[in-house]
C-alpha positions as CSV (number, residue, x, y, z in Angstrom):
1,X,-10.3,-7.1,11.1
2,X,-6.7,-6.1,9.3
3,X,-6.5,-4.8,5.9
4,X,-3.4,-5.7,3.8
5,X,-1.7,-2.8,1.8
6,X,0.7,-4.4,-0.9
7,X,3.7,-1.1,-1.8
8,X,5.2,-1.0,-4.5
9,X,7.7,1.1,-5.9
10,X,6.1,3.9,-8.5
11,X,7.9,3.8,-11.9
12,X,7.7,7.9,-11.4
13,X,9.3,8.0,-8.1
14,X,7.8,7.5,-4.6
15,X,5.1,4.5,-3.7
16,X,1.9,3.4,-4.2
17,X,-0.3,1.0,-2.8
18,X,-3.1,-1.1,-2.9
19,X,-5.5,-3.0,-0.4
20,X,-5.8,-7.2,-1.0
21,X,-9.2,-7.9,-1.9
22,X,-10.8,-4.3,-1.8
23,X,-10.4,-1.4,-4.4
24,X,-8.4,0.5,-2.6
25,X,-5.5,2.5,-3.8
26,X,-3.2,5.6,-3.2
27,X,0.4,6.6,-4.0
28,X,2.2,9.3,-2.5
29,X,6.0,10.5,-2.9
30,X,6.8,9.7,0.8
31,X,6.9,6.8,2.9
32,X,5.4,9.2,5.6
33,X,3.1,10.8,3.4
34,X,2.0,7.5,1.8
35,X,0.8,6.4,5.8
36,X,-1.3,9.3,6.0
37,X,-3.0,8.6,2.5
38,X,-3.8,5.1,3.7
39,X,-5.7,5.9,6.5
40,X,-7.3,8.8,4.8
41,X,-8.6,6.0,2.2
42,X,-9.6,3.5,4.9
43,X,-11.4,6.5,6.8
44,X,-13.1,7.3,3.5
45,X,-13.8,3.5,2.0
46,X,-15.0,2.3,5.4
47,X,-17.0,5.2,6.7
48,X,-18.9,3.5,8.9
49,X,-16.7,3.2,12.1
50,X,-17.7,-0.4,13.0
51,X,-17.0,-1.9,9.7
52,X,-13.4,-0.2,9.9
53,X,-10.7,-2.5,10.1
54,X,-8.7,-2.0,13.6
55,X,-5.4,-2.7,12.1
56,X,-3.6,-1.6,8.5
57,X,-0.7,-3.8,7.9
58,X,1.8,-1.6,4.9
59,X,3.3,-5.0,3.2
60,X,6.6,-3.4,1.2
61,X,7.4,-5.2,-1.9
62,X,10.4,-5.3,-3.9
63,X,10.9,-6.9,-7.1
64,X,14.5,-6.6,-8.6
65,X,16.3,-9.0,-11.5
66,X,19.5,-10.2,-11.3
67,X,20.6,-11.3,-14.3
68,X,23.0,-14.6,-14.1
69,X,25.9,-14.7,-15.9
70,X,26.7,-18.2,-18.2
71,X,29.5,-20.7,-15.9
């Protein structure tokens, strides 16, 4: 199994994250310390090792508007 992490940019500074169809979320200020919170919340969400998901997948999204000046 792979769990999906959508990161996002924090309006406060640094990242956070959420997992697709689970509730499953952490932030940190880091892109190395946000890694470590993820699989600390897998560990913790999925305690029992066989229902674990073998893979995390970090998905990085970035929205950003550009406005479009009148021709």
């Amino acid at each position: 199994m792979e769990l999906i992490f959508e990161i996002r940019d924090a309006k406060e500074g640094g990242f956070y994250a959420r997992a697709l169809g689970h509730a499953i979320f952490t932030e940190a200020e880091t892109w190395e310390e946000l890694r470590a919170n993820v699989l600390d919340t897998v560990s913790l969400h999925f305690e029992v090792a066989q229902t674990r998901p073998r893979l995390v997948q970090m998905h990085y999204v970035k929205d950003e508007l550009i406005p479009v000046e009148a021709a």
